[in-house]
Backbone bond lengths (Angstrom), bond angles and torsions (degrees), N, CA, C in turn:
res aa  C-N    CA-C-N  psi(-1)  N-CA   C-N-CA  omega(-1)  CA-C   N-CA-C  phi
1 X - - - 1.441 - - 1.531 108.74 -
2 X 1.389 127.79 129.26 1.154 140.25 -164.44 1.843 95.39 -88.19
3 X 1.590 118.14 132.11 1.231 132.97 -172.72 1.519 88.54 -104.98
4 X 1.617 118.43 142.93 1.483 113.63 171.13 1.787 101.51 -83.01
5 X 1.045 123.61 154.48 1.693 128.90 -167.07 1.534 100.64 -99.34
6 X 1.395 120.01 15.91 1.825 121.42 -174.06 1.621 82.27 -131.66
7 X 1.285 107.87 154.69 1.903 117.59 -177.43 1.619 83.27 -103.65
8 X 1.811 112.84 142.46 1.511 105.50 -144.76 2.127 94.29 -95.89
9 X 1.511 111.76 43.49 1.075 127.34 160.24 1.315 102.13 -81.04
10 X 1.591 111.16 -63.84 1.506 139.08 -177.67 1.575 108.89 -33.92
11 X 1.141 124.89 -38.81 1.232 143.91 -154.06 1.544 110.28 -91.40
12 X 1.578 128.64 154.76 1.302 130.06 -173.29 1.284 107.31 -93.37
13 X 1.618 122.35 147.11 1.166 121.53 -154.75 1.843 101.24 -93.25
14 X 0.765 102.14 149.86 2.182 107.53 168.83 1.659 83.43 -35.43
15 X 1.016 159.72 -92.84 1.498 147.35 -104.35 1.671 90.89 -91.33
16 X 1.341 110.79 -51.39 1.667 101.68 -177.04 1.408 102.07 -62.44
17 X 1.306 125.60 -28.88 2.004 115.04 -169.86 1.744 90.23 -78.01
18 X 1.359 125.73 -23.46 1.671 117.81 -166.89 1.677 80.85 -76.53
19 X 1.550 117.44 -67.54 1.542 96.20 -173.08 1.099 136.51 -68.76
20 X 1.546 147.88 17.27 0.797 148.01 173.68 1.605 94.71 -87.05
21 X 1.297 122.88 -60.37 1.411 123.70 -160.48 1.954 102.18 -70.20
22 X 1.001 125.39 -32.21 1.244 124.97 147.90 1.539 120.95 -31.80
23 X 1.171 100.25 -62.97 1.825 106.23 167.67 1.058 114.49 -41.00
24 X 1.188 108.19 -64.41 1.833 132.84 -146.76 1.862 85.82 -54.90
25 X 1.466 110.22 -51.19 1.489 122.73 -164.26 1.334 104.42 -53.91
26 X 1.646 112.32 -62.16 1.415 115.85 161.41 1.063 127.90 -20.02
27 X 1.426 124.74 -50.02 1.836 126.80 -142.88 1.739 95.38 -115.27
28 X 1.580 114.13 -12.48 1.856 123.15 163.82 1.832 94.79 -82.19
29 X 1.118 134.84 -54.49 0.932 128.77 -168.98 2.157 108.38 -73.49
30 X 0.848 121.48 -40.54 1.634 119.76 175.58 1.697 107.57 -71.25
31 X 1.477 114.17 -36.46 1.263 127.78 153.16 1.665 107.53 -40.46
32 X 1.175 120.27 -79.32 1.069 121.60 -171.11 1.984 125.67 -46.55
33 X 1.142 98.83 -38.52 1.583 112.09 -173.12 2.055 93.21 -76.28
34 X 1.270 116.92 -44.68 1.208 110.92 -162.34 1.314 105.59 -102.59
35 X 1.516 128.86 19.49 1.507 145.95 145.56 1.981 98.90 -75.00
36 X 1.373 104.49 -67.66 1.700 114.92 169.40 1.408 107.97 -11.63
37 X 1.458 108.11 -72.47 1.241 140.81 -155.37 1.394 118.58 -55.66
38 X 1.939 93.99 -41.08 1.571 99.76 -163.36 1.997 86.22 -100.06
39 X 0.781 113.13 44.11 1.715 107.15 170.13 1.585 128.33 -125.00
40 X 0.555 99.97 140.07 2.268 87.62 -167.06 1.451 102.78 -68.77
41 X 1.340 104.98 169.19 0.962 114.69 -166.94 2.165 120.84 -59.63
42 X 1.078 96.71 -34.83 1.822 109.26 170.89 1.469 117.40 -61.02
43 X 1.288 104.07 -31.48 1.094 107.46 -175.24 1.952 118.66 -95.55
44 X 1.401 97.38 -14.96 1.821 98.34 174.44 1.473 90.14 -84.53
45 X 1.328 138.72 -42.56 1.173 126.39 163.36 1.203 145.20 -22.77
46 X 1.715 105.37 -45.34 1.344 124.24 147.90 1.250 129.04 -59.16
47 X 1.592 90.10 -39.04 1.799 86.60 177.03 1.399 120.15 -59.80
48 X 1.298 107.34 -33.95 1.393 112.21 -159.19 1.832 113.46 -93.92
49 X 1.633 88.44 15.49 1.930 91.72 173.31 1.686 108.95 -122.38
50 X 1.829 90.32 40.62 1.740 110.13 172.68 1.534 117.06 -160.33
51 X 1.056 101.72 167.87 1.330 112.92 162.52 1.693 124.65 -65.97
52 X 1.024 144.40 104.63 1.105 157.81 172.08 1.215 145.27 -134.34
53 X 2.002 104.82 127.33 1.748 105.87 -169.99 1.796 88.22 -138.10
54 X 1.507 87.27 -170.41 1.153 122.00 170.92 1.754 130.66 -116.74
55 X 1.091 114.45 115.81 2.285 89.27 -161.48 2.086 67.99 -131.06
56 X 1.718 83.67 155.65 1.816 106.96 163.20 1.117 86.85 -147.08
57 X 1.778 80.15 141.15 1.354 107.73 -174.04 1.471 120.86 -165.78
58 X 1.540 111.88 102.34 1.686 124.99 -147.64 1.517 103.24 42.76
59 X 1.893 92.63 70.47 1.757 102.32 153.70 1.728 115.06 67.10
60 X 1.759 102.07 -5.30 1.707 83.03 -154.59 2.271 87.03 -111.98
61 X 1.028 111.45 110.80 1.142 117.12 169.07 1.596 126.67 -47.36
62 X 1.101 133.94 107.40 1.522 141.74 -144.02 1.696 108.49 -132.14
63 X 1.572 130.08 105.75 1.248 120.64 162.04 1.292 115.36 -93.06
64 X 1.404 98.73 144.09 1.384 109.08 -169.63 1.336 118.19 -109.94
65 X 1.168 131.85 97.29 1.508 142.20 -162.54 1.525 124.74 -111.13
66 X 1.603 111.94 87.12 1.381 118.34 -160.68 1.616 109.30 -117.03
67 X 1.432 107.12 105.24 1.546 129.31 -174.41 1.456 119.18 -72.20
68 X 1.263 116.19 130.96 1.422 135.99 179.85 1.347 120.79 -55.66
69 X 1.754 109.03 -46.07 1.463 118.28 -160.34 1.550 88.25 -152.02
70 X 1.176 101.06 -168.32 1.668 115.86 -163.53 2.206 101.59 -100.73
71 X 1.187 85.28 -30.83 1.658 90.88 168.88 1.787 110.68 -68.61
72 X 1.036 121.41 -66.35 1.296 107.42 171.05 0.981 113.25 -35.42
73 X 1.575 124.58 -67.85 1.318 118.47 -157.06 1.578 137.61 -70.08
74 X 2.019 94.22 -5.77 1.564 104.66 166.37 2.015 103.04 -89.66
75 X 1.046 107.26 -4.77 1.455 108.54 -161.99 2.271 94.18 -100.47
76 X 1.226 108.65 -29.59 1.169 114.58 164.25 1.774 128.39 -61.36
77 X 1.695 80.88 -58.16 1.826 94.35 174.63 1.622 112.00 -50.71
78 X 1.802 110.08 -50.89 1.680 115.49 178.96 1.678 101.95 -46.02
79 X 1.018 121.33 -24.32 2.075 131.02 -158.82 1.468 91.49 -89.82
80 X 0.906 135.56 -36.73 1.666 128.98 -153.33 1.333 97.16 -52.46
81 X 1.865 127.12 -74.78 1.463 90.79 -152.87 1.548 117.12 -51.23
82 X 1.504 104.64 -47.31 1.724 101.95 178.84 1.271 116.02 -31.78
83 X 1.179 144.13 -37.66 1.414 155.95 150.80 1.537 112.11 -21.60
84 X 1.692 94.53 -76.06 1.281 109.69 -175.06 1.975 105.14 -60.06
85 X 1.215 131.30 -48.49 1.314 122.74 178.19 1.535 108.34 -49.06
86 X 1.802 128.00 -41.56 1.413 110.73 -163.15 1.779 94.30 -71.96
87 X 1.300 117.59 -37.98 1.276 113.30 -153.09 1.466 121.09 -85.22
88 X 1.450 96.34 12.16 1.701 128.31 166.76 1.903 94.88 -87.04
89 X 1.125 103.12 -20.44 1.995 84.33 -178.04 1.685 100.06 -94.43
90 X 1.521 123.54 -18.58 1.340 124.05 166.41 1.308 129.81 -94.42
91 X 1.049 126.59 13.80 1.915 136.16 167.56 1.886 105.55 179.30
92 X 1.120 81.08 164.66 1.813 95.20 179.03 1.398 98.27 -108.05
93 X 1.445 136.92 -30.94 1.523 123.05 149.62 1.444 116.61 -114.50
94 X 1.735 105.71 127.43 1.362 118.58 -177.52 1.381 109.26 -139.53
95 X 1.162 135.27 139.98 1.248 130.97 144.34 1.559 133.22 -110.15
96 X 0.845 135.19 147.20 1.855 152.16 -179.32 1.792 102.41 -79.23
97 X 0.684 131.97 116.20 1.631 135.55 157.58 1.860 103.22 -117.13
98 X 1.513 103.67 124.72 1.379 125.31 -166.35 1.698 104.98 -114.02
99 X 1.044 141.45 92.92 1.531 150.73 -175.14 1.701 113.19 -92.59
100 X 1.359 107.14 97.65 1.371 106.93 -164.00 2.034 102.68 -68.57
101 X 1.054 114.26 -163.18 1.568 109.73 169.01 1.078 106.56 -60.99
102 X 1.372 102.56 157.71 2.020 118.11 162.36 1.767 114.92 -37.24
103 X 1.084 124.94 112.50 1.731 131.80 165.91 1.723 88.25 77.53
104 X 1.485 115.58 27.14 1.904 92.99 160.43 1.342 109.42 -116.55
105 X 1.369 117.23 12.82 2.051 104.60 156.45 1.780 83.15 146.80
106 X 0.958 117.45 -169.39 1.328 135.30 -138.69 1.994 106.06 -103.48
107 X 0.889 129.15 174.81 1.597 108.37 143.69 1.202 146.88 -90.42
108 X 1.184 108.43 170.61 1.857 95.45 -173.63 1.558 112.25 -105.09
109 X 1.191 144.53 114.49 1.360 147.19 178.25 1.530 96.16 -89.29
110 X 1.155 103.33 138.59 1.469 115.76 153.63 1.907 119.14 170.97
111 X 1.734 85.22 144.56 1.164 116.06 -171.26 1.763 112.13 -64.25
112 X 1.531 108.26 139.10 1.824 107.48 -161.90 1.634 90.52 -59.64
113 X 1.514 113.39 -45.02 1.674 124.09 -173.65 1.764 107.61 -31.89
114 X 1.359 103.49 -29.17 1.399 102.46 -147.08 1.968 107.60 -125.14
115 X 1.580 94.79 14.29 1.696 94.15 172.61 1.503 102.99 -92.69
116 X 1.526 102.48 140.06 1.512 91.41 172.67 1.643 114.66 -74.15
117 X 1.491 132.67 178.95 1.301 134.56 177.03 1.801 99.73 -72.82
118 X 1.306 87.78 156.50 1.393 98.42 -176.50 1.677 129.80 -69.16
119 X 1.236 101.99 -7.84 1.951 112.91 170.54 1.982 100.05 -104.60
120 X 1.631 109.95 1.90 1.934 82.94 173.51 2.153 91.93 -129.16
121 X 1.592 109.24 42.11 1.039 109.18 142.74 1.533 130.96 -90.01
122 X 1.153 103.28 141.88 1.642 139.33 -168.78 2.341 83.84 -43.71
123 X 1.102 118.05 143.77 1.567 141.85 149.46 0.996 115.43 -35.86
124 X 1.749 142.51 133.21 1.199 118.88 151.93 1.292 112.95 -124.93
């Protein structure tokens, strides 16, 4: 039987764990509108021919980008670094997860650290 290693004084009560995640929702959602905001106009365009949020989760800021059809989702992938540069002005760790349609391949995770710039991506 697993003992918790904090004496459960030590520990945060149900109402502080309800408000924290309350927050958390808050600060993905104000995140989200002023990510919107800071993007040009071609690109909210894009946004807005998908599914799209914001989730944190252990500190690490995560957009979540889930595509309708197979056109978005090559027209999304071309967007990433631009992605990755705005979401360098909203956290120092973030990652992009890219969800092509239902049964067309897997998702794509990746770290802003680790997109290449947008002129030494691969042809398609």
């Amino acid at each position: 039987m697993n003992q918790p290693c904090l004496h459960p004084d030590d520990l945060p009560s149900p109402q502080t764990i309800k408000l924290s995640e309350i927050l958390f929702r808050q600060l993905e959602e104000a995140t989200k509108k002023s990510f919107f905001l800071a993007c040009d106009r071609m690109t909210r365009i894009l946004l807005s021919s998908c599914h799209w949020y914001f989730q944190i989760n252990s500190g690490v800021l995560t957009l979540i980008l889930i595509c309708n059809n197979m056109e978005s989702y090559r027209d999304i992938m071309k967007t990433v670094p631009q992605f990755a540069d705005r979401l360098k002005q909203f956290a120092n760790r973030a990652k992009i997860t890219v969800s092509s349609p239902i049964d067309k391949g897997i998702p794509w995770v990746l770290s802003i650290d680790n997109v290449l710039p947008e002129g030494d991506l691969p042809s398609t």
